[in-house]
N, C-alpha and C positions, 0 to 999 in steps of 0.2 A: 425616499432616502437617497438612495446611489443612483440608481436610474442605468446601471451599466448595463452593456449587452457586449456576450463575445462570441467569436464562434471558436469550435473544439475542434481540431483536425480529426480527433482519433472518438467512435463513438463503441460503446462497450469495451473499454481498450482495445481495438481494433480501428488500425491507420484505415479513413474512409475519406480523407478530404486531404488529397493533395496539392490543389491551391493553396489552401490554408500552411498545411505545414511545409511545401516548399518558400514560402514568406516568412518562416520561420528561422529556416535552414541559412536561407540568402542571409539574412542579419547575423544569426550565431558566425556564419564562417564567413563574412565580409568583414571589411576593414573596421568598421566600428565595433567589433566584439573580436575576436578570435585570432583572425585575418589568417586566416588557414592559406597552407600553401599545400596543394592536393597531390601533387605527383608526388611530395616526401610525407603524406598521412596514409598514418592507418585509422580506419573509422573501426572503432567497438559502438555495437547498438545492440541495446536489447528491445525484445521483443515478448508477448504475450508467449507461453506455453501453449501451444496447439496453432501456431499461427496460421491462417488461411495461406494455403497455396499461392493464390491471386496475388494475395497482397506483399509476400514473402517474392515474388517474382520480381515484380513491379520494385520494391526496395532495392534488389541486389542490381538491377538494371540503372535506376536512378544512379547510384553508388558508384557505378564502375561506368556509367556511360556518357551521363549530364556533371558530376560532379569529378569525375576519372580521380577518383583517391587513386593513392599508391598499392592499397590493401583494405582488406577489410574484414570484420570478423562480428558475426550475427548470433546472439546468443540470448538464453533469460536471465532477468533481474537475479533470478532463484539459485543459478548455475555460478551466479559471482559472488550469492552471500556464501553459497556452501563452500567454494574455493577459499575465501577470507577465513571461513570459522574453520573449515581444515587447517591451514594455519597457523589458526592462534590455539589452538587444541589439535596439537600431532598425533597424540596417543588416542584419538579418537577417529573409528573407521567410518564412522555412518553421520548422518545428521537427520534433521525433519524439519526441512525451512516450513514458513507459513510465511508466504505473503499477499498481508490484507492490504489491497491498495483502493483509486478511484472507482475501480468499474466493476471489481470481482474480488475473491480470495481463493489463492490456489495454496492449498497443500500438498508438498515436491517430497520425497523420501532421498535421497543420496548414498549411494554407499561406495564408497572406495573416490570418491568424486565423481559418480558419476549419475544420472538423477536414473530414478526408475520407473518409465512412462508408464506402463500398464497400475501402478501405485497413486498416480496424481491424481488428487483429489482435487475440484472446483465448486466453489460456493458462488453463484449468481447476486453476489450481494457486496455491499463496499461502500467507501465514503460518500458517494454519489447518491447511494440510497439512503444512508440517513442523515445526510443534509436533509434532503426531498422529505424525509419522515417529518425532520423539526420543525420544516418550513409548515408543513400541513398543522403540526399542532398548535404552535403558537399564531398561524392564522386563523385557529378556529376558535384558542382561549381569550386572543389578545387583538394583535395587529395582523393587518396582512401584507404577508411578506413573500407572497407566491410568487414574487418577476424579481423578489432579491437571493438571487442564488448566493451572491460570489458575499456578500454580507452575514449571510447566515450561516455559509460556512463557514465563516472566523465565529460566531458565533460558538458553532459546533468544536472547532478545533481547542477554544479561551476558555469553554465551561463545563462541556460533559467529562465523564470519566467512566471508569467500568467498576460497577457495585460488586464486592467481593463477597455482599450478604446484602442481594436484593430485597428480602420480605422487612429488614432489620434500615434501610435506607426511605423504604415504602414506610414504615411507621413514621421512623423520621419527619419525613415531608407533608404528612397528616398532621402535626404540632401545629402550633402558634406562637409568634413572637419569637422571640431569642431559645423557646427550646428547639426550633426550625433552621438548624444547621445545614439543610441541605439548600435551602431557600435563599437565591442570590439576584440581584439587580444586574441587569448588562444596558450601556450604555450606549446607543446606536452612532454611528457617524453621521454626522452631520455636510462633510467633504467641507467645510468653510473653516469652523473652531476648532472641529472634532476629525482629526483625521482618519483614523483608527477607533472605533468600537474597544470597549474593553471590560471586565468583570469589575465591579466594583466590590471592595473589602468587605467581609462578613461584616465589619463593624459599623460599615458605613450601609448599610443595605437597609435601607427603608419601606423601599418600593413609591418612596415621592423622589420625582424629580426635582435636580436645581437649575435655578434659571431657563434657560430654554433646552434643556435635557430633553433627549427621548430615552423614553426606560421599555425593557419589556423583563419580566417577572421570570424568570425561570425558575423553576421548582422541582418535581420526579423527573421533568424532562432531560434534566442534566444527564441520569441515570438508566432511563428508560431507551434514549438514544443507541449508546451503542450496545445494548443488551440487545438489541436484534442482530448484534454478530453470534450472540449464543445461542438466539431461540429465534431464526429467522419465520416462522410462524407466527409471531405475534401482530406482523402486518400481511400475513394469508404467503410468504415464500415458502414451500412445503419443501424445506431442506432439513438437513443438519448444519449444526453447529461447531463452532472450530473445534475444539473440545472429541466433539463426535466425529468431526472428519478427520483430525488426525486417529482416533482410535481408527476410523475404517482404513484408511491409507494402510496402519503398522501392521493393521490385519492382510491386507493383501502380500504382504512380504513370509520370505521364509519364517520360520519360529526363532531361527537361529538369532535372527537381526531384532526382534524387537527391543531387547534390552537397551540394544546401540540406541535406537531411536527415541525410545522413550526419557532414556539420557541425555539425547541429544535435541531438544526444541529451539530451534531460533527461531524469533519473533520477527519480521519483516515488515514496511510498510507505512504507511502515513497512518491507521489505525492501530498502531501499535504504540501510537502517542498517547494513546487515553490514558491516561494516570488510574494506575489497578489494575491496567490489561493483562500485563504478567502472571501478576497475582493472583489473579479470576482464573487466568490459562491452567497454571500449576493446580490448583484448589479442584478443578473440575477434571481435570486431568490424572490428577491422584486418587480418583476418587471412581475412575473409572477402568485404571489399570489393577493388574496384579497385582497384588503388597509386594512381592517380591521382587519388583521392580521398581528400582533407583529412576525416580521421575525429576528430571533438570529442564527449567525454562530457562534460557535465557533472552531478555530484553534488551539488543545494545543502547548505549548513553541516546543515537539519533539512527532510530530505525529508518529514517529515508536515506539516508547517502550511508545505509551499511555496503549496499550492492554496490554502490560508484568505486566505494576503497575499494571493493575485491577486485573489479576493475583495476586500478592502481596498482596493486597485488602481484593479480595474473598476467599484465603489462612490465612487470617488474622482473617474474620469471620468465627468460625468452627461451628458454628452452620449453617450456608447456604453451607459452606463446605462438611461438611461430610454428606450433602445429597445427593448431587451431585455428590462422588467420588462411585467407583466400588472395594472395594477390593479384592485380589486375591483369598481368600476362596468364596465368592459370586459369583467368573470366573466360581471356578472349581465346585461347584453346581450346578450353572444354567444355565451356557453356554455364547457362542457368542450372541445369539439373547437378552438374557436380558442385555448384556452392551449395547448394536447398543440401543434398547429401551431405556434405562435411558440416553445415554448421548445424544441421539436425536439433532444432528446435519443436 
């Protein structure tokens, strides 16, 4: 099929190859993208929750010494949805981001804006793993597709969804013929006709190709995919589940706060595009809290750029701003340890 290979600066979301993503940086802030002018930037970067030391060093060095921004300001993804959803809901003290991204899923608690570390919860699990899941299955029912990553994840992203009544979608897919509503054709690229892979229409869905089509059959997998965000046991991850690790997070908090929390769920992430994710979240969620507790998910319209707006946001307020940022005369004063300190990631 594609035959691509790329390399990834950042392995387990953690920055490990900076070759890689300093050729990244060159392009975004040179003259054909950006054309940053660095004495008058402030750089905002987020970073993973629990960032390694090392690599948290090596960043603020880069920053203020190869690139000499004007400022700069190191924080998580997590820390800008909860600013945004603060926000847009005033009257509300606390939140409970979830953010399921490539490498991992962390669950962050907030209260007052502010996250509560000994609360954050970490699932070793994420898009990267069920790509890797799909890939394994449909090379083992159909085609092999074990060296096409970057295919099969559009694969993953065009067709799965989150089953809001897994046993009731498992029947489903056990049917035949048109009672087989779960049962869909996807169309591979070809990179010549076909530029783009894409679902083809329940109506249209045979499972014969036309002309020189490549087809591969997707069926439970649609659904079986990201249900290993719920039950990451089903491929041997002896975790819990988002569902379960937000209950454990609200559990670590005073009794006072959980209501806040349980009211308050924002969805985060590129896995939060599965169509039913919400859904699924609320349904399992509800089901595991107190009755008497006002359970709210919310989904934004594009969970990946929820975190860039609160960026935009928190950029917006320079009074909350410019508390938070490090400028480059404060670097060369007081060092590495005073930024790692203020921007306390």
């Amino acid at each position: 099929m594609s035959g691509l290979f790329y390399l990834l600066p950042f392995q387990k979301g953690y920055l490990t190859n900076w070759e890689v993503e300093k050729q990244v940086w060159d392009y975004i802030f040179g003259k054909d993208a950006c054309n940053v002018k660095f004495d008058d930037t402030c750089m905002l970067l987020t970073v993973p929750y629990f960032n390694f030391n090392s690599i948290q060093e090596n960043l603020i060095e880069v920053l203020y010494e190869e690139y000499q921004f004007h400022s700069a300001l190191i924080t998580n993804a997590g820390t800008l949805s909860a600013f945004r959803y603060q926000k847009e809901n005033p009257k509300e003290i606390a939140c409970m981001v979830v953010d399921s991204g490539f490498s991992f899923t962390h669950i962050a608690p907030y209260v007052k804006g502010k996250k509560v570390k000994d609360a954050i919860r970490r699932m070793n699990l994420g898009g990267k793993a069920l790509t890797n899941h799909l890939k394994d299955i449909v090379s083992y029912r159909q085609l092999h597709v074990m060296d096409e990553t970057y295919v099969m994840n559009q694969v993953k992203e065009d067709a799965c969804f989150a089953s809001t009544n897994f046993w009731r979608e498992m029947g489903i897919a056990k049917r035949r013929g048109a009672e087989n509503t779960v049962a869909r054709d996807y169309v591979l690229p070809d990179y010549t006709v076909i530029k783009r892979g894409y679902l083809r229409p329940a109506e249209e869905t045979t499972g014969k190709p036309k002309d020189n089509e490549q087809l591969i059959r997707l069926n439970n997998e649609r659904f079986m995919v990201p249900e290993l965000l719920f039950h990451p046991s089903d491929i041997g991850i002896e975790e819990m589940g988002i569902p379960e690790g937000i209950e454990h997070a609200t559990n670590a908090l005073p009794k006072e706060v959980h209501p806040h929390m349980y009211k308050n769920v924002l969805l985060t992430g590129g896995n939060a595009c599965f169509r039913g994710f919400g859904e699924r979240v609320y349904g399992e969620l509800r089901s595991l809290s107190t009755e008497i507790f006002e359970v709210n998910v919310t989904a934004p319209e594009n969970p990946i750029t929820y975190a860039w707006h609160g960026g935009v946001l928190l950029h917006q307020d320079q009074n909350t701003f410019h508390k938070l940022v490090v400028t480059k005369k404060q670097y060369e004063e007081h060092g590495t340890a005073f930024c790692t300190d203020k921007f306390d990631v």
